[in-house]
C-alpha positions in Angstrom: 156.2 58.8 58.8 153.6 59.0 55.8 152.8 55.4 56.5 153.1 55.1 60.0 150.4 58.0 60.0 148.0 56.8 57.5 148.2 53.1 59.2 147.4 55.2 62.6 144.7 56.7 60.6 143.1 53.1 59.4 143.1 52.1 62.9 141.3 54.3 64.4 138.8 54.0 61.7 138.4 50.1 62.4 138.3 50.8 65.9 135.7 53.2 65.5 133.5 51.3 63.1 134.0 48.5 65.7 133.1 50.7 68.7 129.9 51.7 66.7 128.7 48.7 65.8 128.8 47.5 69.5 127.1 50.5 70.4 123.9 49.8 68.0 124.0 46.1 69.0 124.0 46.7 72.4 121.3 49.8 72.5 118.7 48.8 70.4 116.1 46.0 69.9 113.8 47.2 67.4 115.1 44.6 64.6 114.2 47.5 61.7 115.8 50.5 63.5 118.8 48.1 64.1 119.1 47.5 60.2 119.1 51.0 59.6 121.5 51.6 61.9 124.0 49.5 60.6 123.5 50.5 57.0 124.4 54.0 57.9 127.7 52.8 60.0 128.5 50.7 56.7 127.6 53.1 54.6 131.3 54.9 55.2 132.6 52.5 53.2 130.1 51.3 50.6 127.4 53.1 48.5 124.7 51.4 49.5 121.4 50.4 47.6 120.0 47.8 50.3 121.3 46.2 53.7 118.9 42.7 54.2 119.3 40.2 56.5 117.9 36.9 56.1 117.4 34.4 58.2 116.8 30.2 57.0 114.0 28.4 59.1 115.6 25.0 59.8 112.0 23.3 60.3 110.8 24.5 56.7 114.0 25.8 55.0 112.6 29.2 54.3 114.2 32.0 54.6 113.1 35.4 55.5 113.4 39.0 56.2 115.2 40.0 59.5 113.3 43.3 59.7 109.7 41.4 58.7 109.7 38.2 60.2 106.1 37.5 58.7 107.6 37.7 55.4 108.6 34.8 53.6 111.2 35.5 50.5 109.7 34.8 46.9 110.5 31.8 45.3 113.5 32.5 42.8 115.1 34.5 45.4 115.1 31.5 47.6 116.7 29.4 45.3 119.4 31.7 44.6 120.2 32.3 48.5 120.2 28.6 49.2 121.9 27.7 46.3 124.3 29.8 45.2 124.9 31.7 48.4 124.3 30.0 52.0 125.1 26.6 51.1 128.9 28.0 50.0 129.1 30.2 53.2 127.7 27.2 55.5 130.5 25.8 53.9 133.6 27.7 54.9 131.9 29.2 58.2 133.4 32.2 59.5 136.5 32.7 57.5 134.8 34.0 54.0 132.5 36.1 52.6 131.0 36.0 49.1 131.4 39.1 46.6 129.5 38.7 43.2 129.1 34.8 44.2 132.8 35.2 44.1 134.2 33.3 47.5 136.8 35.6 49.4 139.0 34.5 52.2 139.8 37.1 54.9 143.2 36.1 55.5 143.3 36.4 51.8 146.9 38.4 51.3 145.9 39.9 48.2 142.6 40.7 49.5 141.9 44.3 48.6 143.2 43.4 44.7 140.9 40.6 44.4 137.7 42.7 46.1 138.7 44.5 43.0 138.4 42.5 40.3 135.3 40.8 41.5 133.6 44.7 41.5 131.1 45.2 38.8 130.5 49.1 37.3 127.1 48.9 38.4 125.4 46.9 41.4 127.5 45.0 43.3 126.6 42.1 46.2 128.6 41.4 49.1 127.5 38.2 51.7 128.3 37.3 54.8 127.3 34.7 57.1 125.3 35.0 60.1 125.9 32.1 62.2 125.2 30.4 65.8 127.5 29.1 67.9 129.6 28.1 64.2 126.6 27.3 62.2 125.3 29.5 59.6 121.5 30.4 60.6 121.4 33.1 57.7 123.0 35.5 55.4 123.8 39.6 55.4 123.4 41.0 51.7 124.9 44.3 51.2 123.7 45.9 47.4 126.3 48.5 46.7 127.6 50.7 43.7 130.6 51.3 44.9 133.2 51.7 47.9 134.0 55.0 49.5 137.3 54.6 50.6 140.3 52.4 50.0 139.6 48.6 52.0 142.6 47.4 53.6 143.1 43.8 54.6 142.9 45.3 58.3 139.3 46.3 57.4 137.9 42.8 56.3 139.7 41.4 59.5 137.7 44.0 61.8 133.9 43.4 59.6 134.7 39.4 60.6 134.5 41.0 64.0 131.9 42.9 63.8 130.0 39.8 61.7 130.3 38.2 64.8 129.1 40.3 67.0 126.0 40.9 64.1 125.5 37.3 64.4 125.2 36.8 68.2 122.6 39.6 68.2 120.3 38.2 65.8 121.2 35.0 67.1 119.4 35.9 70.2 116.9 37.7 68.5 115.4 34.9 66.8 116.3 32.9 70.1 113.6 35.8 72.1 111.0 35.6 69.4 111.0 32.4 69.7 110.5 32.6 73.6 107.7 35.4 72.6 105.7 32.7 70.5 105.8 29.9 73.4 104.5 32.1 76.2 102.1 33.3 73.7 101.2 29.7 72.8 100.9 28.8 76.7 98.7 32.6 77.5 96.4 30.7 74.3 96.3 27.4 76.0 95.6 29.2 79.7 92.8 31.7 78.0 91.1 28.4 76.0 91.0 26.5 79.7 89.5 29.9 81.6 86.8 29.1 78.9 86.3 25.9 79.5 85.8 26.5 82.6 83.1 29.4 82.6 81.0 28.7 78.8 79.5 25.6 77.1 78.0 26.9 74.2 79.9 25.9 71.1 78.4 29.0 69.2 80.5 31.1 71.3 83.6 29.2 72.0 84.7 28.0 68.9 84.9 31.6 67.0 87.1 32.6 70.3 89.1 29.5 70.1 89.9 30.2 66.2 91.0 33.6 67.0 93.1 32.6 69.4 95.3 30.2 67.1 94.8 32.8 64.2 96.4 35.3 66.4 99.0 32.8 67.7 99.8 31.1 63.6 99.6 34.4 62.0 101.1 33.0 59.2 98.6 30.8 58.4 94.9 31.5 57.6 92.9 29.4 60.3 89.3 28.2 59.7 87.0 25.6 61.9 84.9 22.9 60.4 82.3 20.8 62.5 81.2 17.5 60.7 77.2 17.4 60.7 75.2 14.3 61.2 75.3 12.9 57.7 79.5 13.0 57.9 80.3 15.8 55.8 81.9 18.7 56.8 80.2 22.2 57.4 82.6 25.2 57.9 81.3 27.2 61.0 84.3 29.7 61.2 84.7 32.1 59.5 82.3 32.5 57.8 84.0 31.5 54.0 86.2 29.2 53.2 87.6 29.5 49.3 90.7 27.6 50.0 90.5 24.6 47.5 93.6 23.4 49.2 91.5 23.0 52.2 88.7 21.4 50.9 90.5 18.9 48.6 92.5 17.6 52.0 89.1 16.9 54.1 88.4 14.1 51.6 91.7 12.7 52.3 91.5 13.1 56.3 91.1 9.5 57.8 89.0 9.0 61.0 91.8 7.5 63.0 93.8 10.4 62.0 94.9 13.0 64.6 96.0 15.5 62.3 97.1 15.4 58.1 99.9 17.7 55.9 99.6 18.9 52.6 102.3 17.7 50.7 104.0 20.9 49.8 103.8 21.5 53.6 101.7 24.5 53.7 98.3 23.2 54.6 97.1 21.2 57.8 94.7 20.0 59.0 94.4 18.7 63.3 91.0 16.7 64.5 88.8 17.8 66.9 87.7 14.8 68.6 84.9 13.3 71.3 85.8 10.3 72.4 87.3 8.4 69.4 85.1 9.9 67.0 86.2 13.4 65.1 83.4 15.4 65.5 85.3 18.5 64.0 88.7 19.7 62.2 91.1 23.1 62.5 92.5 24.2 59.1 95.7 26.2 58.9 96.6 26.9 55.2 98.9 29.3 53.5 99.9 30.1 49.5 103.3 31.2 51.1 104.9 29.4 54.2 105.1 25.7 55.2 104.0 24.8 58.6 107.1 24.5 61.0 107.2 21.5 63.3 107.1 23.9 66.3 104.0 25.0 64.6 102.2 21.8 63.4 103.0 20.5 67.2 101.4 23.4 69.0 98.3 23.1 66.7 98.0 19.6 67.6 97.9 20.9 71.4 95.6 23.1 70.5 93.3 20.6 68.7 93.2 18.6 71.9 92.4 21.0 74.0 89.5 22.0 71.8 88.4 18.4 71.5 88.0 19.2 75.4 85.8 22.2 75.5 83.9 20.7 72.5 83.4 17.2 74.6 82.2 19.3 78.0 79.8 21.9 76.1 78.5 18.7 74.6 78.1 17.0 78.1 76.3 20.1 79.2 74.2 20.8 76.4 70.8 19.5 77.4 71.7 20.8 81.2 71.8 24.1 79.3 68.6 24.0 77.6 67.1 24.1 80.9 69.0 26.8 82.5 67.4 30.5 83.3 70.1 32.9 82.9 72.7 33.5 80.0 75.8 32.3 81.1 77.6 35.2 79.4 75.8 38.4 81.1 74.5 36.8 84.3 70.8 37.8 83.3 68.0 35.9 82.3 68.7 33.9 79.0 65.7 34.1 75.9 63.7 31.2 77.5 63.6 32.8 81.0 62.3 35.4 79.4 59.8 34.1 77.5 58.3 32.5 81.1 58.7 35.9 82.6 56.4 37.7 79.7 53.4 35.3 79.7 53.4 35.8 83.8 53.5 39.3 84.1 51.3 39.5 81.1 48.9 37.2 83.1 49.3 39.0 86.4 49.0 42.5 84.3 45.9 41.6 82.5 44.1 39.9 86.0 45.0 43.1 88.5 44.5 45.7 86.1 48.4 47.1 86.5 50.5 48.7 84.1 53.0 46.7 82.6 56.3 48.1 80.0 58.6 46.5 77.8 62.1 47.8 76.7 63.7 46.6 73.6 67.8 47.6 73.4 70.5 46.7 71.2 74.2 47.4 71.1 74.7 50.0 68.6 77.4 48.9 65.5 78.5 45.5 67.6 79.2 43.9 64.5 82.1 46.4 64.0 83.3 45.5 67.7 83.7 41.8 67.2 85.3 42.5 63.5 87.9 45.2 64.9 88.5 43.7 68.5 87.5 40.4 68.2 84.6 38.3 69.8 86.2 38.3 73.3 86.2 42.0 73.2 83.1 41.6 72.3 82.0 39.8 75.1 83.3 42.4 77.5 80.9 45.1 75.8 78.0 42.7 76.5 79.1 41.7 80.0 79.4 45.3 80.6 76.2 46.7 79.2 74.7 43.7 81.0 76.1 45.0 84.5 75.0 48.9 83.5 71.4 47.5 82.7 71.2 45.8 86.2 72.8 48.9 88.0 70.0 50.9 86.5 67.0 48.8 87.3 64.8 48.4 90.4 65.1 44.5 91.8 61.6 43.5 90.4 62.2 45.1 87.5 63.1 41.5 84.9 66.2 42.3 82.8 67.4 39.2 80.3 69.2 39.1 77.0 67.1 38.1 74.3 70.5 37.1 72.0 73.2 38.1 70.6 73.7 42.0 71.6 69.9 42.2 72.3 68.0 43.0 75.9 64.6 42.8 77.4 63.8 44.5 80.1 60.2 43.9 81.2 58.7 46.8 83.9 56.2 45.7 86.2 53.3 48.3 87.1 55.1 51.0 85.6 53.7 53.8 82.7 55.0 54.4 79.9 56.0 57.9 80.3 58.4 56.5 83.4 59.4 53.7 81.6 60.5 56.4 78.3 62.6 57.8 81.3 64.4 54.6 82.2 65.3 54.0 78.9 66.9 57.5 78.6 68.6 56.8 81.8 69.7 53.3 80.6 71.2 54.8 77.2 73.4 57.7 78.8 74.8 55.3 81.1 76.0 53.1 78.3 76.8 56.3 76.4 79.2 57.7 79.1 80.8 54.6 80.5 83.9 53.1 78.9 84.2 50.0 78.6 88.0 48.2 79.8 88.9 45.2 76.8 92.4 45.1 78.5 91.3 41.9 80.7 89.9 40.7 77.2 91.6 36.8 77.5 92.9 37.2 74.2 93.8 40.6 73.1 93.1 44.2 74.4 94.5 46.8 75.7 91.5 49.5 74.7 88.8 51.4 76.5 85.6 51.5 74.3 82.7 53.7 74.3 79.3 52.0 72.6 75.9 53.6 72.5 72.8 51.4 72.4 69.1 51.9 70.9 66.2 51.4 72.5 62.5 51.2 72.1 60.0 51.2 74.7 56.1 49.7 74.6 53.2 49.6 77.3 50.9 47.0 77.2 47.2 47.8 76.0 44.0 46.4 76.7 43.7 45.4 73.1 46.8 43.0 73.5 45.6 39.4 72.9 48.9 37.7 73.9 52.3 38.6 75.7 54.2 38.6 72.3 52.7 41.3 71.2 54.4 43.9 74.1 57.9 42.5 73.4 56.7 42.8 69.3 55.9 46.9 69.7 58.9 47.8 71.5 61.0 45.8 68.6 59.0 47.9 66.5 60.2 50.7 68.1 63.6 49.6 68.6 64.1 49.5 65.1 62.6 53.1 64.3 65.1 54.1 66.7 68.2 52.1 64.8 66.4 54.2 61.3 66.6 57.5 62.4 70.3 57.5 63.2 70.7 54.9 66.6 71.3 55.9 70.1 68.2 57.0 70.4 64.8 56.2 72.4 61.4 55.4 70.5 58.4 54.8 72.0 56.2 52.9 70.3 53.2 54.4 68.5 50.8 52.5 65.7 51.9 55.0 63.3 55.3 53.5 62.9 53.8 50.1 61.6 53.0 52.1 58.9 56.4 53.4 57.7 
C-alpha cells in the first residue's frame, strides 16, 4: 500500500510539472519571463544556479542567448557547447541528455543510480537538446548544486516530454523572429523607396538610408563611404570610422565587385553603384558576430536599392540647383531667398517702406536627430515649417536658410510688429507637439521643441540686402546666449558683446 501510494504520489507530481510547463508555454511570449518561469517550475527538483538556453545559428554557427538574442556567447564557451556538448546531443537526438558531459539514456534502467554517480558536491550541469522537427537547433543548460527530491525513471520520461514541448516553443520563437526581421527588412525597403520618390539630395538621404540598415542589422555597426573624384574613399556617415577592419577591406574591394567578406566573416562590405561604376560602399562590421547569409543577402538588396536613390538624386542634381523651394519644408530653399532679399531690399530702399527680417532656429535639434534619428528630425522641420506658414500673412516670404534655420522676410512692416510676430511664431512652436509616429523609420513619440529668434529692421544706413539678414543673425544668436527660446531684437550694442 506504501508503494502503491508513494507511486500515486510521483504521478501526480509528473503530471503536475507537465501541466505547468504547458501552462507557461502556452501563456507567455516574453522569451525572459518564459525562462524564469521555467526555472522556478524546475526548481522543485533542482537547486538551481542558472537556467540558459542557447540557440546555434546554422548560417554562422554561433550560438546565443535565448533570453538576449543580440548576444553572441564568448569564445571558449562556444567551443565547449559545440564541442563537447551539442555535437554529442545532435547525435543521439531526443533520447539523451548530458550530465557533467556524462551521456544519459532515458530509457536507462538504472537511471536514477547513474544520475548519481555522475553528481559532483559542488556545481553540477545538466543538458538537453532543443530540437526542430528531430534536429537539434540548441541546447538547455541547467547549473545546479543539488536535487531536491528523489528522481525516478518516471521523472526523466515526463522532462523528455516536457523537452519537447520546450523545444517546439522556441522552435517557433526563433521561427517569429525570424518573420519580425523580414517584414522589418521589407517596411526598410518600402520607407527607402517613399524616399526615392519625394528627396534627391544625397546629404539627406544617405544618413536616413544608414539608419535604416543600422536599425534593421543591429548587430553590426553600419557606416557609408562615397568615393570622391580622385578614387579614394571618403566616409560621409557617421561621422567616424575607427574600424581598421573596414578600412583594410576597401583596398581589397574590386570595381566589378558587388559586395566583399572579411575572412573571419564579420565584416562586409556591398557597392553602391551608378551604372557600372561604384560610386559608393555600405560597411557592416562587428568584433563579435559573423554576418549570416540572410543578412549578407538583404544588405546586398539594400545596396541596390541605394545605388537607385543615389543614381536618381544624381540625375536631378543640376535640376535641383535651379529649384525655388526646399523640397523638405515646402518653403523657399537658401537661393530663393537670396533673390527675394535683394528685391524687397530694392523695392524697400526705392518706395521708402519698412522692411523686417526674422532669423529662427530650432532650439537643441542636434539632440533630436541623435535621440530620434534624422527622420524624426525631418518631421520637427516639416512641422515648424507648416507652424511658420500658418502664422504669416501671404506676402509675407518665409524660406529655410538650411539645416534647422528660417528666414522670414516682412514686407512694409515695423519692427515693433514684426517683435510681435516673432513672439507669436515662438509660442506656437512652444505649445504644439510635434507627432514622429509617421516618422518612415521609427517613432512612436510626440515632441515638443522651442525655437530662437532674432528680429532686424532695415535702416537707411544699410548699403546691401545682406546686411538685414546679418543683424537679425546677430540677434538670433544673443537670443541662443541668454538661455534660447527667446526673441532678440537687434540693437548695435550687441555687436559689441
Amino acid at each position: 500500500m506504501a508503494d502503491t501510494a508513494k507511486n500515486s504520489k510521483n504521478c501526480i507530481l509528473e503530471l503536475n510539472f507537465l501541466l505547468e510547463v504547458s501552462t507557461v508555454l502556452a501563456d507567455i511570449s516574453d522569451s525572459k519571463i518564459l525562462v524564469d518561469k521555467l526555472q522556478e517550475i524546475f526548481s522543485e527538483f533542482f537547486t538551481i544556479n542558472s537556467f540558459r538556453i542557447f540557440v546555434r545559428d546554422d548560417s554562422t554557427s554561433v550560438f546565443r542567448d535565448f533570453v538576449k538574442d543580440w548576444i553572441t556567447i564568448e569564445k571558449n564557451q562556444q567551443e565547449e557547447l559545440a564541442e563537447n556538448i551539442f555535437n554529442k546531443l545532435e547525435k543521439s537526438g531526443c533520447s539523451c541528455f548530458l550530465l557533467n558531459n556524462k551521456l544519459i539514456k532515458y530509457s536507462s534502467k538504472n537511471l536514477t543510480a547513474v544520475f548519481t554517480d555522475y553528481l559532483t558536491p559542488a556545481k553540477n550541469l545538466l543538458y538537453f537538446p532543443v530540437l526542430n522537427e528531430n534536429k537539434t537547433i540548441g541546447v538547455l543548460e541547467i547549473n545546479f548544486d543539488k536535487i531536491l527530491t528523489e528522481i525516478k525513471i518516471d521523472f526523466f520520461l515526463a522532462l523528455q516530454v516536457a523537452m519537447l514541448q520546450i523545444s517546439t516553443s522556441v522552435s517557433n520563437k526563433i521561427l517569429n523572429q525570424n518573420l519580425q526581421v523580414h517584414i522589418n527588412f521589407q517596411n526598410a525597403m518600402k520607407s527607402i523607396a517613399k524616399l526615392i520618390e519625394t528627396q534627391f539630395d544625397l546629404n539627406y538621404l544617405l544618413p536616413i538610408i544608414g539608419e535604416l540598415i543600422d536599425r534593421f542589422v543591429s548587430d553590426h555597426l553600419i557606416y557609408i563611404f562615397i568615393k570622391e573624384d580622385k578614387g579614394k574613399f571618403r566616409l560621409f556617415w557617421p561621422s567616424d570610422c575607427q574600424d581598421e577592419n573596414i578600412l583594410k577591406l576597401i583596398a581589397k574591394m574590386k570595381k566589378d565587385k558587388s559586395y566583399i567578406i572579411s575572412n573571419n566573416g564579420k565584416t562586409g562590405l556591398f557597392a553602391i553603384r551608378n551604372e557600372d561604376k561604384t560610386t559608393g560602399l555600405i560597411a557592416a562590421s562587428s568584433n563579435i558576430d559573423k554576418l549570416s547569409r540572410e543578412e549578407i543577402n538583404y544588405l546586398l538588396q539594400l545596396s541596390a536599392q541605394a545605388s537607385v536613390t543615389t543614381q536618381r538624386a544624381n540625375s536631378y542634381a543640376q535640376v535641383l540647383k535651379y529649384a525655388t523651394l526646399d523640397a523638405l519644408t515646402g518653403l523657399n530653399n537658401r537661393r530663393q531667398f537670396e533673390i527675394r532679399l535683394k528685391q524687397e531690399f530694392a523695392s524697400a530702399k526705392r518706395h521708402k517702406k519698412a522692411l523686417c527680417c526674422i532669423m529662427l532656429d530650432i532650439d537643441y535639434f542636434k539632440h533630436v536627430n541623435d535621440t530620434w534619428g534624422h527622420s524624426a528630425g525631418d518631421c520637427v522641420l516639416r512641422n515648424v515649417a507648416k507652424i511658420i506658414s500658418g502664422e504669416l500673412r501671404e506676402y509675407d516670404i518665409a524660406s529655410r536658410y538650411g539645416g534647422e534655420e528660417f528666414c522670414i522676410l516682412l514686407p512694409d512692416t515695423r519692427i515693433k510688429e514684426a517683435a510681435f510676430v516673432a513672439q507669436r511664431l515662438r509660442k506656437a512652436v512652444e505649445k504644439t507637439p510635434i507627432n514622429i509616429s509617421d516618422d518612415p523609420v521609427l517613432g512612436s513619440d510626440f515632441l515638443n521643441v522651442s525655437i530662437s529668434v532674432g528680429v532686424s529692421e532695415l535702416d537707411d544706413n544699410f548699403q546691401d540686402a545682406q546686411r538685414l539678414y546679418q543683424c537679425a543673425d546677430i540677434a538670433l544668436y544673443e537670443a541662443k546666449r541668454r538661455g534660447r527660446n527667446r526673441v532678440v531684437v537687434y540693437d548695435e550694442a550687441l555687436e559689441q558683446i
